[in-house]
C-alpha positions in Angstrom: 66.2 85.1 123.3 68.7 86.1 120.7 67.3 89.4 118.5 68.1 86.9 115.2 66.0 83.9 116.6 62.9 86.7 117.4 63.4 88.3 114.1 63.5 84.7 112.5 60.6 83.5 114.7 58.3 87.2 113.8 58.7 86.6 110.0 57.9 83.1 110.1 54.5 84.0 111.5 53.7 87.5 109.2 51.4 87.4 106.8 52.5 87.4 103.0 51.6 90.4 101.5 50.0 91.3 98.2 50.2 94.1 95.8 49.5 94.6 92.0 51.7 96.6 89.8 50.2 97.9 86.7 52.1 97.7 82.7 53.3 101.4 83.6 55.0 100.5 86.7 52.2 101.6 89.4 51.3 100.4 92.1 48.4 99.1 94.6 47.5 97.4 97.7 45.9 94.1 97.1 43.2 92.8 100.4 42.1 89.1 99.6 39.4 90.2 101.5 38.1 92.9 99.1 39.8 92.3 96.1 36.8 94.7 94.2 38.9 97.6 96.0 41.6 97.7 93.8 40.9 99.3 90.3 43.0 96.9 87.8 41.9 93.7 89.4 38.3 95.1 88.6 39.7 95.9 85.0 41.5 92.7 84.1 39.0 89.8 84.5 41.4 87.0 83.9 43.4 88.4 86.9 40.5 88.7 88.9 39.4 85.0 88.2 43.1 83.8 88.7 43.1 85.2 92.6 39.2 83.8 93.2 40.6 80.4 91.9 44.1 80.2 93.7 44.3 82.6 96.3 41.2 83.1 97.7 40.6 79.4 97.1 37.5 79.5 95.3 36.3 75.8 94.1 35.7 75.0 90.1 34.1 71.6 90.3 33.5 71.7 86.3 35.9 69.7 84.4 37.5 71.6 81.9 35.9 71.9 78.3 39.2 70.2 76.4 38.4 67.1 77.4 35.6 66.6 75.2 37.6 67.6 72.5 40.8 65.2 72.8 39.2 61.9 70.8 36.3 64.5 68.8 39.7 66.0 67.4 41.3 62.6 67.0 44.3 63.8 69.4 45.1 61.8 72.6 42.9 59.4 75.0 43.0 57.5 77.8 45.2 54.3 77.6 43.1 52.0 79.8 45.9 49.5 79.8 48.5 51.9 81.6 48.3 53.8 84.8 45.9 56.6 85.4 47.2 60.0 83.9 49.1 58.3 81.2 47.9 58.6 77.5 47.6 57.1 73.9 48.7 59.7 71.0 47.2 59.6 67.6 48.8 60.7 65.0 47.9 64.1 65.0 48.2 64.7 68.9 51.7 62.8 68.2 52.2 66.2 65.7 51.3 68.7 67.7 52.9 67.4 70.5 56.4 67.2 68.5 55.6 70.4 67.3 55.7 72.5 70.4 58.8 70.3 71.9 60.3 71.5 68.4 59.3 75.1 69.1 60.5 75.3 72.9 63.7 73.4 71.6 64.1 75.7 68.5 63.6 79.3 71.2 65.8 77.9 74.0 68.9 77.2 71.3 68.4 79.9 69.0 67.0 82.6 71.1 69.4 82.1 74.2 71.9 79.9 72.7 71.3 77.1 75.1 73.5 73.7 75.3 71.2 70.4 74.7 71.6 67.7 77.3 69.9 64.2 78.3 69.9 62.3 81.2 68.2 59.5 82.1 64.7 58.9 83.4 65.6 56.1 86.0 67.7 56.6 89.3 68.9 55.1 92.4 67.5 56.0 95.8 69.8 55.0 98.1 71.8 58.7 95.9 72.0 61.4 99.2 71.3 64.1 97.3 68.2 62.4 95.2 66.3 60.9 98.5 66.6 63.8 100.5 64.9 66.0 97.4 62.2 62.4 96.6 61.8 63.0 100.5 60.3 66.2 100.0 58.0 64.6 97.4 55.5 62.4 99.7 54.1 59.8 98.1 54.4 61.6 94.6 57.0 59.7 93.2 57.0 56.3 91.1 59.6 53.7 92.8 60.8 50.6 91.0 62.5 47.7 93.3 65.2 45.8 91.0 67.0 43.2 92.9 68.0 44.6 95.9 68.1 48.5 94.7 64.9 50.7 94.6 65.0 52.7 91.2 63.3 56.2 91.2 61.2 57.0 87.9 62.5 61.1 87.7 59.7 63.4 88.6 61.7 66.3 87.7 65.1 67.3 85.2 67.1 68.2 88.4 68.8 64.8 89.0 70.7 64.1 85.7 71.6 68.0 85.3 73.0 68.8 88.7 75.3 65.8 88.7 76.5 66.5 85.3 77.0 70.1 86.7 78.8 69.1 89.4 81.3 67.4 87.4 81.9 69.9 84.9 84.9 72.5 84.7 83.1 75.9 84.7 85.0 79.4 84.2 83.5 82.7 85.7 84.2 83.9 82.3 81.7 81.4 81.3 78.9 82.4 82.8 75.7 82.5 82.2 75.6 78.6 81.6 72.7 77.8 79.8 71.0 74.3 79.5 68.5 72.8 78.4 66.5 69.5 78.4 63.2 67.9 77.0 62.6 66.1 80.1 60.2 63.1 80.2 58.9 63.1 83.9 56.8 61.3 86.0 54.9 62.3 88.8 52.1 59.5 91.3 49.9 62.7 91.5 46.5 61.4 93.3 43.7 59.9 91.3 41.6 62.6 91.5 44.0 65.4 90.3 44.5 63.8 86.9 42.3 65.7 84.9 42.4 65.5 81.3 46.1 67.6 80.0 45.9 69.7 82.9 47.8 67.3 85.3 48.9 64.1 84.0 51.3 61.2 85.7 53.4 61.0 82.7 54.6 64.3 80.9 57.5 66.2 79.1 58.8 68.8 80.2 61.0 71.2 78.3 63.6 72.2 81.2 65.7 75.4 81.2 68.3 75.9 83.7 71.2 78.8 83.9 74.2 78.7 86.2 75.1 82.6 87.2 77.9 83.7 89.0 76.2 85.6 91.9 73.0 87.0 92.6 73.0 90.1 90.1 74.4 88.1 87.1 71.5 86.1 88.5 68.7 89.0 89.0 69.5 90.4 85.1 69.2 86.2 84.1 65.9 86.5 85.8 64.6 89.4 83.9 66.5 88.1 80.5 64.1 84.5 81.2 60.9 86.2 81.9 60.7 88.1 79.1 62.1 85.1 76.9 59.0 82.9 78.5 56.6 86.3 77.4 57.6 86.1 74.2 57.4 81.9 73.9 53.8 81.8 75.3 52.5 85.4 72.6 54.0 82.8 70.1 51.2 80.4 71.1 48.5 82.8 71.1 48.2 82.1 74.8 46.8 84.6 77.1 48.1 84.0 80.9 48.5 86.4 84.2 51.4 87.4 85.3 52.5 86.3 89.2 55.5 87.0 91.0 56.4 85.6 94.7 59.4 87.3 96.3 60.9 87.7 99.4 60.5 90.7 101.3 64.0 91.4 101.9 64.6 91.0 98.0 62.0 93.1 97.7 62.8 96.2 98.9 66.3 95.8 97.6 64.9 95.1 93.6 61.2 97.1 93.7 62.2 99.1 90.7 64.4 96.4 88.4 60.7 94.7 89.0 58.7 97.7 88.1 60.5 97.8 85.0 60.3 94.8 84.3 56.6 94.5 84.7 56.4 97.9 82.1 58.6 96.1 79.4 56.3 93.3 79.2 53.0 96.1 79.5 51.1 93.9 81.7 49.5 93.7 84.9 50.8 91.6 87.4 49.9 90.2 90.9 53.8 90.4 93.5 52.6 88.5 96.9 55.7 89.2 99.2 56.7 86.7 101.3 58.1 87.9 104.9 61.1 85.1 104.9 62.7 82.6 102.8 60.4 79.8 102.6 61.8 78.0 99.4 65.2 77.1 97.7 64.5 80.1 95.7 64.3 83.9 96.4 61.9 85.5 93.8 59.5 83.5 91.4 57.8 84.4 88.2 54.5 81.9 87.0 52.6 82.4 83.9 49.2 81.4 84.9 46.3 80.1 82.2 42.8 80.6 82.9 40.5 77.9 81.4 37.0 77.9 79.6 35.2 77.0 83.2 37.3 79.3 85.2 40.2 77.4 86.8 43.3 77.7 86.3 46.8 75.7 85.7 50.8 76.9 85.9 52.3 77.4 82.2 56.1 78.7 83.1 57.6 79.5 85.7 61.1 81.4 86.5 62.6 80.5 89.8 66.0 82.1 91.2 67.3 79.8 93.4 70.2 80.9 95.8 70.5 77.2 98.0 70.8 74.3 95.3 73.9 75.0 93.8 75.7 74.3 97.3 73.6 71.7 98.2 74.6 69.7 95.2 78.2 71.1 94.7 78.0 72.7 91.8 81.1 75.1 91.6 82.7 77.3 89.4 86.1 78.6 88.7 85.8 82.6 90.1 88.3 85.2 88.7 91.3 84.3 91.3 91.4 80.6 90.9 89.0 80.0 94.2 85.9 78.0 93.5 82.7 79.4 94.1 78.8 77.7 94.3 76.6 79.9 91.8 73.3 80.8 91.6 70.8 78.3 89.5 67.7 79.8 87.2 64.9 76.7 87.6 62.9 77.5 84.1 60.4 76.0 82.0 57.9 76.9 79.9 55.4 74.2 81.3 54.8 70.7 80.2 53.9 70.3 76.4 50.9 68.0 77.4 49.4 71.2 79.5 50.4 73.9 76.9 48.2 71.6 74.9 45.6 71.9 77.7 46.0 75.7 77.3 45.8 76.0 73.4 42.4 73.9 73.8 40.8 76.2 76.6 41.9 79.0 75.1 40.6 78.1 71.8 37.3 77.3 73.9 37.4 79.9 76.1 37.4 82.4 72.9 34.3 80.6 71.3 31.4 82.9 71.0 28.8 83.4 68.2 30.8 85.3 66.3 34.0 82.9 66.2 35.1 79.9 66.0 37.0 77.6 68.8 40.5 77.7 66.4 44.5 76.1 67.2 47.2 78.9 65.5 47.2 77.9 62.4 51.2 76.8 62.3 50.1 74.3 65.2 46.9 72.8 63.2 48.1 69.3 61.3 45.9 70.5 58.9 46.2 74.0 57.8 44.3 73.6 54.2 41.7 71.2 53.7 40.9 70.8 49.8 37.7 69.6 49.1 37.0 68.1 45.1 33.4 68.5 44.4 33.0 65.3 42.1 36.2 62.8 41.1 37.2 64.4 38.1 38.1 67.5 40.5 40.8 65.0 41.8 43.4 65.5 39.3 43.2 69.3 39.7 42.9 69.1 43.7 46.1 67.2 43.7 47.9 69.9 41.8 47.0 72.4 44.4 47.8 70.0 47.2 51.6 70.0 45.5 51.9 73.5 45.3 50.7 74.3 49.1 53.3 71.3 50.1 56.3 72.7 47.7 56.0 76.6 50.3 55.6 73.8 53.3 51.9 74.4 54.2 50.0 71.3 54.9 47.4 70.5 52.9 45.3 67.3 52.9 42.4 66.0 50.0 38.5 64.5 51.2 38.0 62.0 48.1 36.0 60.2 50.0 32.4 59.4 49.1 30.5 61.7 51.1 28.6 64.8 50.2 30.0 68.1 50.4 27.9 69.5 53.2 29.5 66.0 55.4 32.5 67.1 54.4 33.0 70.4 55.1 31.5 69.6 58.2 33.9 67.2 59.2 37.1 69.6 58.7 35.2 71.7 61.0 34.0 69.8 63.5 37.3 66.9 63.7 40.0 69.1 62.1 39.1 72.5 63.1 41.1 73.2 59.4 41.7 76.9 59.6 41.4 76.7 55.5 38.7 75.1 53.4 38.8 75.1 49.7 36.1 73.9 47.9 37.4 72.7 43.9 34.9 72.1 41.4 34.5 73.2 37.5 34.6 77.1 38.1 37.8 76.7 40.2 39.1 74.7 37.6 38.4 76.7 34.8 39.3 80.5 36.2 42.3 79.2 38.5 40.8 80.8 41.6 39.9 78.7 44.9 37.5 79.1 46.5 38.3 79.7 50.1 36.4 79.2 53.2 38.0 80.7 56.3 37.8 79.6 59.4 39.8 82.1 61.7 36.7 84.7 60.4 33.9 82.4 60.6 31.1 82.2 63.0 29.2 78.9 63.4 26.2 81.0 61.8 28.2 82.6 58.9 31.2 81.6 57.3 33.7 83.7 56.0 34.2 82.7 52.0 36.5 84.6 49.8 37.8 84.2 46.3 41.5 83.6 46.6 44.4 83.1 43.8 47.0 80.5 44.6 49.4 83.0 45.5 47.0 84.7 47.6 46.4 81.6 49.5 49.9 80.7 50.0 51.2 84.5 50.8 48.4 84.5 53.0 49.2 80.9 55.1 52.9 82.3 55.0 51.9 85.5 56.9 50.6 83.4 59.7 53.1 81.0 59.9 56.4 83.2 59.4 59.1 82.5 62.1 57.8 79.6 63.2 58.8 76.0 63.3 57.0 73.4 60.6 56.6 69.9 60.0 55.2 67.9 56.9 51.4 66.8 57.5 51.3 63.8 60.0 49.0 61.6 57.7 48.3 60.1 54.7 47.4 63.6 52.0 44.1 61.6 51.1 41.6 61.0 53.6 40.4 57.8 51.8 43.9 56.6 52.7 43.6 57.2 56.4 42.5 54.9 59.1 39.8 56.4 61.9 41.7 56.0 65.5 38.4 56.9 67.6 
């Protein structure tokens, strides 16, 4: 027996190892077995939870809290006349949905200075390249039979991409290639799995991919991406752990670029080191959310992948004319349906008698709701809903005829409006609003100040600054609206 075959034949049968590495670069020895051993697992609950949930394998049998909240909320259901996992957007779902697909859009061209591609969502199977990846997809995949040809529904932004790659003239001097793609995608995942936004049949995925040169063009991509998909998810207000998988050999070669790494972001993060290569890629990053009943769903992910590029030909011109396969960075920053998922739980997961289950408030469709005490408050309510719209903060108007107590119940309860402003003959008379707040609020006591205008606005615009905004999804007067659930 050849001493590669044994070597080959050991690794494939070692155990994959686990450490933690702290946000100052230190680290510890991780047993599954006794994960109460090591210090910043005890310290970091949401770490701890992550490893009892996916590693460990414990069971959450609770459905997660969101669900109850997609039709209260008035944002997506179930479309019983489609396929399971597929789903009906109201209007403001439909916003916050285009929202976020604006936002990872907005950070992919602006921040890294990506190119914009499509491709299309259908494609042959009898494609080599395209069956032997479906292949690997058992049973996961939606097939179409037109004619005589059998039509795959995509399941991921590979296909399109790579053969556009392949056919494009790229110089070394090129490199990094960056693009990227809102990808609709469709996966047959089983019955059972489809559980509310956390795993759905039908989704978009906002897809990130950079061609490098070689493996170190490709390692400083790698730590350029995480820190870009750090930075995207903080945007959100989302709190995730931090995972990396890596292969030993990589490992020991890159410890320290990862130590640093970890200590530029100043979090803790879980490294399980795989003995051999396993996958298409050598080193993975996820960002993993942990939801309101303790389970937990992949946001991003950065994947450096050192095999596809010469399994689909992609090639680039090198420095002498000779042409080269690169190396391929697999990103995204995680369907928009599940970052939705993870905006809910987290807003849920926060809730506590002291605060109040809240979206960001450049996310909510409603971000002031003004609420006229009597119809002659109309007039003046309309003003203040011109003004708020004039510095691009939406603002809505309740003239229906309802009490006041219904209605500031309702942009609680179905809005979760960060902003409520009550409007009645003092506010009209001294020109300050009265202003309830939600992000300060308990469900016991809410947080009412007197704000100016101004104050209001300066103070909307302090939340909201560098971020992406749309005009309010709905009619401004709620008398106008229809009622979807």
């Amino acid at each position: 027996m050849s001493k590669c075959f044994k070597d080959n034949f050991r690794d494939e049968y070692m155990p994959n190892q686990y450490i933690i590495i702290n946000g100052e670069g230190e680290e510890f020895k991780l047993d599954l077995k006794n994960i109460e051993a090591c210090p910043p697992v005890k310290k970091d609950h949401e770490l701890r939870q992550y490893i009892i949930s996916e590693e460990i394998g414990g069971v959450c049998t609770e459905p997660p809290k969101h669900i109850q909240y997609l039709r209260q909320l008035e944002l997506v259901d179930y479309e019983p006349a489609s396929d399971v996992g597929h789903f009906r957007w109201y209007p403001k779902g439909a916003f916050l949905k285009s929202l976020i697909e604006d936002y990872a859009t907005w950070a992919a061209t602006e921040w890294l200075n990506a190119i914009r591609i499509e491709t299309p969502i259908m494609y042959r199977y009898d494609e080599p390249d395209i069956k032997e990846q479906a292949n690997k997809f058992v049973e996961k995949d939606y097939r179409l039979k037109i004619g005589k040809k059998t039509l795959l529904l995509r399941f991921a932004g590979d296909f399109g991409l790579f053969k556009m790659m392949r056919e494009a003239q790229i110089s070394y001097k090129q490199m990094p290639v960056r693009v990227f793609e809102l990808s609709p995608s469709f996966r047959l995942e089983k019955r059972g799995e489809c559980v509310g936004l956390r795993r759905l049949r039908s989704f978009t995925m906002p897809d990130l991919h950079c061609f490098c040169k070689d493996f170190n063009q490709g390692f400083e991509e790698y730590i350029n991406l995480t820190k870009f998909y750090h930075r995207l998810l903080t945007g959100l207000s989302l709190s995730y752990v931090l995972v990396f998988r890596i292969v030993k050999k990589y490992f020991e070669e890159y410890s320290e670029f990862l130590k640093n790494l970890i200590k530029s972001i100043g979090k803790t993060a879980l490294i399980e080191i795989l003995p051999s290569m396993k996958h298409y890629w050598a080193l993975k990053s996820e960002y993993q959310v942990i939801d309101s009943v303790g389970g937990n769903a992949q946001l991003s992910t950065v994947q450096l992948d050192v095999e596809d590029a010469e399994r689909y030909g992609i090639r680039y011109a090198d420095e002498d004319g000779s042409k080269k396969g690169c190396i391929i960075l697999h990103s995204s920053m995680g369907s928009i349906e599940r970052v939705i998922y993870a905006l809910l739980e987290t807003a849920l997961k926060n809730k506590t008698d002291s605060k109040l289950p809240s979206l960001p408030v450049w996310l909510s469709p409603t971000q002031v709701r003004l609420i006229p005490v009597a119809d002659r408050h109309i007039s003046f309510a309309e003003k203040v809903q011109k003004s708020l719209e004039e510095n691009e903060i939406r603002a809505d108007i309740d003239d229906r005829d309802k009490s006041i107590g219904k209605k500031i119940m309702d942009a609680e309860k179905r809005e979760w409006a960060p902003y409520i402003v009550i409007l009645g003959d003092r506010e009209v008379e001294s020109g300050k609003l009265t202003v309830r707040n939600r992000l300060l609020s308990s469900e016991r006591k809410p947080h009412i100040v007197e704000l100016s205008l101004a104050e209001l606005i300066s103070l909307i615009k302090k939340e909201t600054e560098g971020k992406p905004s749309k005009r309010i999804p709905l009619p401004v007067k709620l008398s106008a609206r229809p009622s979807f659930t």
